[in-house]
Phi, psi and omega in degrees: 000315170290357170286313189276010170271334169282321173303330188269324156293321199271358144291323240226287196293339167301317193261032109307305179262016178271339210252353202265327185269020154268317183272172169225158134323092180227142191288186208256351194265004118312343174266336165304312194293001171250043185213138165209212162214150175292117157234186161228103190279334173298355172268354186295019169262344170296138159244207162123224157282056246165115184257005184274346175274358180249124207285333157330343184280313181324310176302308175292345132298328180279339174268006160278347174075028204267164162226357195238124163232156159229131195216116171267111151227137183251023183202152200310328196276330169286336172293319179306317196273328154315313142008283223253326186301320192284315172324289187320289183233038161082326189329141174244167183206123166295141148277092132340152188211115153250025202195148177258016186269353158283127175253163182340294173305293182336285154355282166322257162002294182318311181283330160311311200284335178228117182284337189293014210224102190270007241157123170220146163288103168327176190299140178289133177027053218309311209280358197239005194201141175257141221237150130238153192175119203030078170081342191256156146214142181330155136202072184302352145289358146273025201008059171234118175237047167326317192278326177308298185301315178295296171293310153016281174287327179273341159311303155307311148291296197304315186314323223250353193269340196260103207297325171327325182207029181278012159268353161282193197283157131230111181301153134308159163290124164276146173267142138005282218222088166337328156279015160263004180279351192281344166274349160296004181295119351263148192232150139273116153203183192253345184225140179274155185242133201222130174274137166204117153290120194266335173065029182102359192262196165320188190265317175273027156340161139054322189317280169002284198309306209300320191284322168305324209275354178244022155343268174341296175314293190314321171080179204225059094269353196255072216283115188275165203308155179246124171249092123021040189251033126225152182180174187125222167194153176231156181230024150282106343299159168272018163241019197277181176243101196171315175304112185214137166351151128324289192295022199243286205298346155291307188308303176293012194240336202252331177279338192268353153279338167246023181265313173299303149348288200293328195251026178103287169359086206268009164203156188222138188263092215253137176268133181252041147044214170306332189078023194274329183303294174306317196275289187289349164108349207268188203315317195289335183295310206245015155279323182295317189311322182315293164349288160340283176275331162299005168269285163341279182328318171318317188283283197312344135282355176071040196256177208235135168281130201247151141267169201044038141182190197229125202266119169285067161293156146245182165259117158341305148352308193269185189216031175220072183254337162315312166274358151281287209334311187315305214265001168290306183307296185304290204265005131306310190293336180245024186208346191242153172099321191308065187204123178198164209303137150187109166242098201301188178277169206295158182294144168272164168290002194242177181278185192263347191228110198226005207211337169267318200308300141321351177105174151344132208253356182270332182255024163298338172236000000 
């Protein structure tokens, strides 16, 4: 009896310290800096129902602690109020590209003039939209994205050629359908962009497949980094099929940013649709904020993000050490679990979000 009482500790401490040499360790104030929501500031010349004309939405971000926008904005009002967001709270913002009438210098310019702009994204979803640019046009039912692959390339060169601002980012174009990026190949950029949609299910619905499916693009041996720069749920119409509560898709988010994390992902975009979930205040609003600050609380006690858990170290160092605990406890509690039954109807084949991520869908090409 005392053999097999030994045998079974010495199972228990081997699959302890085989699951403690598998993981790794990453801090936590990288898992904030890696979330960001989609917006669209370029609609604020919209008045009405439209929360981007209203400057109260800005406060409501800056107090989500968000630090990342991704915003096509395509017109002077919108670049002020990303502007005044970065003033204000630091927030930085990718430039989304749904259009070839700014060219490359132009761009360049763009970037001089506005420091809140850490970045610009090809052109959106190459494979969902037909493109012209120098002499070329798309024909994504052939998979030829010439024109796309041309502005691109001339895009990425003039930013890099420009000691001023070769240091921002430049996304790849994402596609609609992720195994269709293997046809932008070659391209220049520094980080690839990847839409992966969960479509209402778990947060890793599709993921996997999706990270596999951009293979190509990133390339080998050395693969550059992958951003997430759409993913989430909407929950608008609700009859659409894709579409799940508010109190769901809040349950679902604090796992699928850190289920996206967890795989590497060095940024995740989430679509804020219209922004009325934020700008009014409702569940989803205030799940995120949670996620949001319980995150925060994490950097700020200096606890370490692990995967597939949250480990409650403290730093020796403090003299609060009760109240990090507390605050370990709040950001386990906002990151592990948040996954219950739910089964929608089958995924459509095409993608779920066609109609925002950009803006008006008439100024997209």
């Amino acid at each position: 009896m005392m053999l097999r009482g030994w045998r079974v500790l010495g199972v228990m401490l081997l699959t302890q310290s085989a699951f403690a040499a598998l993981e790794t360790a990453k801090p936590a104030d990288a898992f904030v800096d890696s979330i960001g929501v989609n917006s669209h500031y370029g609609n604020s010349i919209f008045v009405g129902g439209n929360a981007y004309a209203n400057p109260a939405l800005d406060a409501k971000l800056g107090a989500l602690g968000i630090r990342h926008l991704r915003d096509h904005t395509y017109n002077d009002e919108g670049l002020a109020r990303v502007d005044s967001i970065y003033a204000a709270y630091g927030v930085r913002a990718s430039l989304i590209l749904g259009e070839t009438t700014r060219s490359p210098s132009d761009l360049v310019n763009l970037l001089k003039a506005h420091p809140a702009y850490e970045g610009i994204e090809g052109l959106n979803e190459p494979d969902f939209n037909t493109r012209s640019y120098g002499g070329f046009t798309d024909n994504p039912g052939a998979h030829n994205f010439s024109a796309t692959r041309a502005f691109q390339n001339d895009l990425y060169n003039a930013v890099k050629a420009d000691p001023l601002v070769q240091n921002r980012s430049i996304l790849s174009p994402a596609m609609g359908t992720s195994a269709n990026s293997q046809y932008l190949v070659p391209i220049g950029f520094d980080q690839a962009s990847m839409h992966s949609y969960p479509s209402g299910r778990e947060p890793t619905f599709n993921l996997d497949s999706n990270i596999t499916a951009m293979s190509t693009l990133r390339g080998t041996p050395a693969p550059k980094p992958l951003a997430a720069t759409e993913t989430g749920y909407y929950n608008l119409p609700a009859a659409d099929t894709g579409s799940i509560p508010e109190n769901i898709s809040g349950k679902y988010l604090p796992r699928l940013y850190a289920e996206y994390f967890n795989r590497g992902i060095a940024r995740q975009n989430e679509p804020c649709k219209k922004c009325l979930g934020l700008f009014l205040g409702q569940r989803r609003a205030v799940l995120q904020a949670r996620i949001h600050r319980g995150a925060q609380l994490g950097v700020e006690a200096g606890h370490i993000l692990v995967p597939n858990r949250i480990s409650d170290r403290v730093k020796p160092r403090t003299m609060f050490r009760h109240q990090r605990q507390r605050q370990a406890q709040q950001l386990r509690a906002a990151l592990a679990g948040f996954v219950i039954p739910h089964n929608p109807s089958p995924p459509k084949t095409t993608h779920d979000s066609h109609e925002t991520c950009n803006g008006p869908r008439s100024m997209m090409h």
